[in-house]
C-alpha positions in Angstrom: 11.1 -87.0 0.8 9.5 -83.8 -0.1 10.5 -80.5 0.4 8.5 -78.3 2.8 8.3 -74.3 1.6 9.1 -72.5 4.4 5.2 -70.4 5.7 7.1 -66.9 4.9 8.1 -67.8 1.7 4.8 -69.4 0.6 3.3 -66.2 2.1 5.4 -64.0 0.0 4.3 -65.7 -3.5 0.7 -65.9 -2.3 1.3 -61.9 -2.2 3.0 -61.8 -5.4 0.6 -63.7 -7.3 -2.5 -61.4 -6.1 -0.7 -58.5 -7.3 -0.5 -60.0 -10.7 -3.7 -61.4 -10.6 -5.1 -57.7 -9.4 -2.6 -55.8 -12.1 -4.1 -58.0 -15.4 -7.6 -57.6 -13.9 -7.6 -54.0 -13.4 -8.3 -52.5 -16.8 -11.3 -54.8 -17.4 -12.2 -53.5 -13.8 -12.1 -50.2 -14.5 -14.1 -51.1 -17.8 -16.7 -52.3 -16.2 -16.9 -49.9 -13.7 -16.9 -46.9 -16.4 -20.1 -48.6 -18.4 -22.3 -47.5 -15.6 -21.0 -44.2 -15.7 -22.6 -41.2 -18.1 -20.2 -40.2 -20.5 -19.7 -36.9 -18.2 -19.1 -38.9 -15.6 -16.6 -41.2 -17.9 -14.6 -38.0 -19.1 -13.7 -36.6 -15.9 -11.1 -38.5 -14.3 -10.1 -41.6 -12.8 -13.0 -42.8 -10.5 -13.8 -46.3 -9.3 -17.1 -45.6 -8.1 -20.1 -46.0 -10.7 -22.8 -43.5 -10.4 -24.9 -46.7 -11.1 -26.6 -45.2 -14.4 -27.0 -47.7 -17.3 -27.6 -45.2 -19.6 -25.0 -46.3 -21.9 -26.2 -50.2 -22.1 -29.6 -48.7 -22.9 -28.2 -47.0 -25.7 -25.7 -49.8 -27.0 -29.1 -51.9 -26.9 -31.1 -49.2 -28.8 -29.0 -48.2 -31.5 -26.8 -51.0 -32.2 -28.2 -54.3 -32.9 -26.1 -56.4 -30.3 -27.2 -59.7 -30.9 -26.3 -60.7 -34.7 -22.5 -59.7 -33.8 -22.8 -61.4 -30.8 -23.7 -64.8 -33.1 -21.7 -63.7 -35.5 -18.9 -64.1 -32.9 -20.6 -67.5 -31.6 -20.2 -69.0 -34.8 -16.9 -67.8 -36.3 -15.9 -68.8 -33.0 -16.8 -72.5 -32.3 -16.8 -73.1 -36.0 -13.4 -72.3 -36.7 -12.3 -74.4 -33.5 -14.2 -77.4 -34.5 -12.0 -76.9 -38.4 -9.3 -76.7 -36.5 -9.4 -79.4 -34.0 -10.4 -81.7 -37.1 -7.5 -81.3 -39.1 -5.4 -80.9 -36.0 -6.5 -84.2 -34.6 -5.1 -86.1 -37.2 -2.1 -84.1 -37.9 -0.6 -84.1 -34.2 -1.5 -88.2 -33.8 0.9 -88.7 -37.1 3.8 -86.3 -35.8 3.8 -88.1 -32.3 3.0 -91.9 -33.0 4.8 -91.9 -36.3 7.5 -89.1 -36.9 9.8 -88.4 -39.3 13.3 -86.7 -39.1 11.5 -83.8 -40.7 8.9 -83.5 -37.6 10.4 -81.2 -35.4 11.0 -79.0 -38.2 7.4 -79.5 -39.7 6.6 -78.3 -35.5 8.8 -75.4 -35.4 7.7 -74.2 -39.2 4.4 -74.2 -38.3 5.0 -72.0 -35.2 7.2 -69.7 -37.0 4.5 -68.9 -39.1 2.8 -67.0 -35.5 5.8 -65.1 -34.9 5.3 -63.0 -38.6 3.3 -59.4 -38.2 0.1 -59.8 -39.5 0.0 -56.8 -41.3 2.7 -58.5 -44.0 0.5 -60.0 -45.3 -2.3 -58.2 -45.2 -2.7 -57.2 -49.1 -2.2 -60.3 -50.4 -5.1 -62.1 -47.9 -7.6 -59.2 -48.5 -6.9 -59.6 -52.6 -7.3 -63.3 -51.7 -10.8 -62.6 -50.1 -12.0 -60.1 -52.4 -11.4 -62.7 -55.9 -13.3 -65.2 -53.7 -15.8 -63.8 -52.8 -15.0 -64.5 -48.8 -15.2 -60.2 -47.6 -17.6 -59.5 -45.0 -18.4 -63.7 -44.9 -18.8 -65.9 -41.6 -17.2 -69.2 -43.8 -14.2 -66.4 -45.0 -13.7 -65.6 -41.5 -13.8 -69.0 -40.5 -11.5 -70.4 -42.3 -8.9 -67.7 -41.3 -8.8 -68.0 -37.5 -8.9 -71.5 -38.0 -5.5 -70.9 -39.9 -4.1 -68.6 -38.1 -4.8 -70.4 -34.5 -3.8 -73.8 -35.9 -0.3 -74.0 -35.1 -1.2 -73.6 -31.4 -3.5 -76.1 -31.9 -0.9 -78.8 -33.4 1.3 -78.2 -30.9 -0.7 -78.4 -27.8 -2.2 -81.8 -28.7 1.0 -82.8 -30.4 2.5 -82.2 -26.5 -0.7 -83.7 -24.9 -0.6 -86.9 -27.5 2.9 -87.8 -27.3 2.1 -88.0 -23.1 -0.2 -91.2 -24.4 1.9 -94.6 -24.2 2.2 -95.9 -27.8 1.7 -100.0 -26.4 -2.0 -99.1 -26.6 -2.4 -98.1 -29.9 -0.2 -101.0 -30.5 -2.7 -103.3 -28.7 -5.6 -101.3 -30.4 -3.8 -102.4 -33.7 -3.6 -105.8 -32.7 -7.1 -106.3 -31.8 -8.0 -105.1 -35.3 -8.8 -101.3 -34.7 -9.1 -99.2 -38.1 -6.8 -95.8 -38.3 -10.1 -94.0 -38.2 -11.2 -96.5 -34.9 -7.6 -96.0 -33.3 -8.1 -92.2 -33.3 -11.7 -91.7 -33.0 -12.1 -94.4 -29.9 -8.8 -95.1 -28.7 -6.5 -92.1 -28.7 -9.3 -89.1 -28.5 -10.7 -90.2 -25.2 -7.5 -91.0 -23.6 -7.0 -87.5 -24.5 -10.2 -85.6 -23.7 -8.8 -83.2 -21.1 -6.4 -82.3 -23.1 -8.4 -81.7 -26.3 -10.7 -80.3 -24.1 -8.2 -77.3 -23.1 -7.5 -76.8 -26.6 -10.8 -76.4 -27.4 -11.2 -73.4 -25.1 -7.9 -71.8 -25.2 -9.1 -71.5 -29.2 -12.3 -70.4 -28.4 -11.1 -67.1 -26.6 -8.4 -66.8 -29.2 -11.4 -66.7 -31.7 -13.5 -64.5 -29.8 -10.8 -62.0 -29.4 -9.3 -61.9 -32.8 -9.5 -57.9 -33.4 -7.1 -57.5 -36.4 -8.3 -59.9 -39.2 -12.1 -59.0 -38.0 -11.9 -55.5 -38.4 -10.5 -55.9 -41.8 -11.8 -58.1 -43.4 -15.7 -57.3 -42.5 -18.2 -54.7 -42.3 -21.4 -55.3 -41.3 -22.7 -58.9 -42.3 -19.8 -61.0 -40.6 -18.7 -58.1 -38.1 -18.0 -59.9 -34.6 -18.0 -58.0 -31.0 -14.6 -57.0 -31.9 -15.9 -55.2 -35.1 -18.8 -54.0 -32.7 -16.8 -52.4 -30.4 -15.0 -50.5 -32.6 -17.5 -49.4 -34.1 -18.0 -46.7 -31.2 -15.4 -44.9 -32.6 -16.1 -41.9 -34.3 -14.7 -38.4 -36.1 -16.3 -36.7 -33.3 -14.3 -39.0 -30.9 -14.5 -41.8 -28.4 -17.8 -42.1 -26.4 -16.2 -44.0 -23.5 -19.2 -45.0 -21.3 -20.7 -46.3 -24.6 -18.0 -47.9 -25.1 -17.0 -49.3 -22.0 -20.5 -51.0 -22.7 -19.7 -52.2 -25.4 -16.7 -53.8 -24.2 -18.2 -55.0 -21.5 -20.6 -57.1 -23.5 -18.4 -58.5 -26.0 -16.1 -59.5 -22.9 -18.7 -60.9 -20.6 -19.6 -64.2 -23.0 -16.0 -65.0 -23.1 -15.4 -64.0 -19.0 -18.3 -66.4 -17.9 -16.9 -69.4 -19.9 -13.1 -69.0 -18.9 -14.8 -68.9 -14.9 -17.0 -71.6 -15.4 -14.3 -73.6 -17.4 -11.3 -72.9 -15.6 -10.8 -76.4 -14.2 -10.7 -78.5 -17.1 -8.9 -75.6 -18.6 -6.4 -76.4 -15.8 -6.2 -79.8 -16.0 -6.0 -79.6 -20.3 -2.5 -77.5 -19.5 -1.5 -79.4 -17.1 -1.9 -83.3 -18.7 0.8 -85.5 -18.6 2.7 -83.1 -16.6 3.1 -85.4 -13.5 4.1 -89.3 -14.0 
């Protein structure tokens, strides 16, 4: 029989969860809200209402060149996703249909590796890059969000995969499916939601990678992140410029999370009722 939640109490988390929802969503609020504002305006004080001005965008557009970070971003983005689901796809199918005794500790090395500061090993990744040739590249820069958001991406289809009954593979098997056929046409649409979550849940991790972008590129491979710092100067920080700026590395991202947020939602939530 299920349980009925009292109307007060569902109330009271319906409450709750605004005011987190309204909290998180504030400073990009206020962010966009200070890119219509002249920098004047911006310095003053705390004000929510935009004079309406879009001075700054004009000048973002005029003096910046906005649209090679913005593919810059596009590309490091999906490509390092697509590396990632590719050799995550195969790795998360062996560790659920055919583990070890040394898979849970293959899972939990690989997601100890998240928990280390970046900066440690900063030096020896940029002398990396630099003897390779990879500074200020898209493929460098690829390759190294792919690495450093693969983890997550093992884990969540390892989770989603080992939701999948192993009697079909089994049957897929017996009918004389390949390896390749059993993962390619068997296993990955049984599991499209949840690769498909993965997907974008990497994507934004990608697009807002600030700390390895910043360092290791200038001006060929610079992303929005890159771009955005870019409005900071010795002379100090423009902050309707670059509340514009923000708000046009952000917007990309904030249009496919709203658009997406479904199938994001059902990706996170696969296999979690029977």
């Amino acid at each position: 029989m299920a349980r009925t939640v009292p109307t007060g109490t569902k109330l009271g988390w319906t409450i709750a969860a605004w005011v987190v929802a309204l909290l998180i969503f504030f400073p990009i609020l206020y962010t966009i809200v200070t890119s219509f504002k002249s920098e004047t305006e911006a310095i003053a004080g705390f004000n929510l209402v935009p004079s309406g001005t879009l001075e700054s965008y004009r000048e973002v557009q005029s003096q910046y060149n906005y649209f090679k970070p913005f593919m810059n971003s596009v590309i490091i983005a999906v490509g390092s996703t697509i590396l990632a689901l590719l050799v995550a796809i195969p790795a998360a199918w062996s560790m659920a249909f055919s583990p070890t005794r040394r898979t849970r500790d293959i899972l939990m090395w690989m997601l100890s590796t998240k928990m280390m500061p970046a900066v440690a090993v900063l030096v020896p990744m940029y002398l990396i890059f630099r003897d390779w040739g990879l500074l200020d590249s898209r493929i460098g820069l690829t390759v190294m969000l792919m690495l450093i958001n693969l983890p997550i991406v093992v884990w969540m289809l390892y989770t989603y995969f080992r939701e999948i009954p192993g009697e079909i593979l089994e049957a897929a098997r017996m009918d004389g499916a390949t390896l390749w056929g059993e993962i390619v046409y068997v296993l990955t649409p049984m599991a499209v939601p949840g690769i498909a979550s993965t997907l974008l849940l990497n994507i934004i991790l990608a697009w807002n990678e600030a700390f390895w972008t910043i360092r290791l590129t200038t001006t060929n491979a610079a992303p929005l992140t890159a771009f955005i710092v870019s409005f900071s100067s010795p002379q100090g920080l423009f902050w309707a410029k670059l509340s514009a700026a923000s708000t046009l590395a952000i917007a990309p991202i904030l249009v496919l999370g709203w658009f997406s947020q479904k199938q994001l939602v059902r990706g996170l939530t696969f296999g979690a009722v029977k």
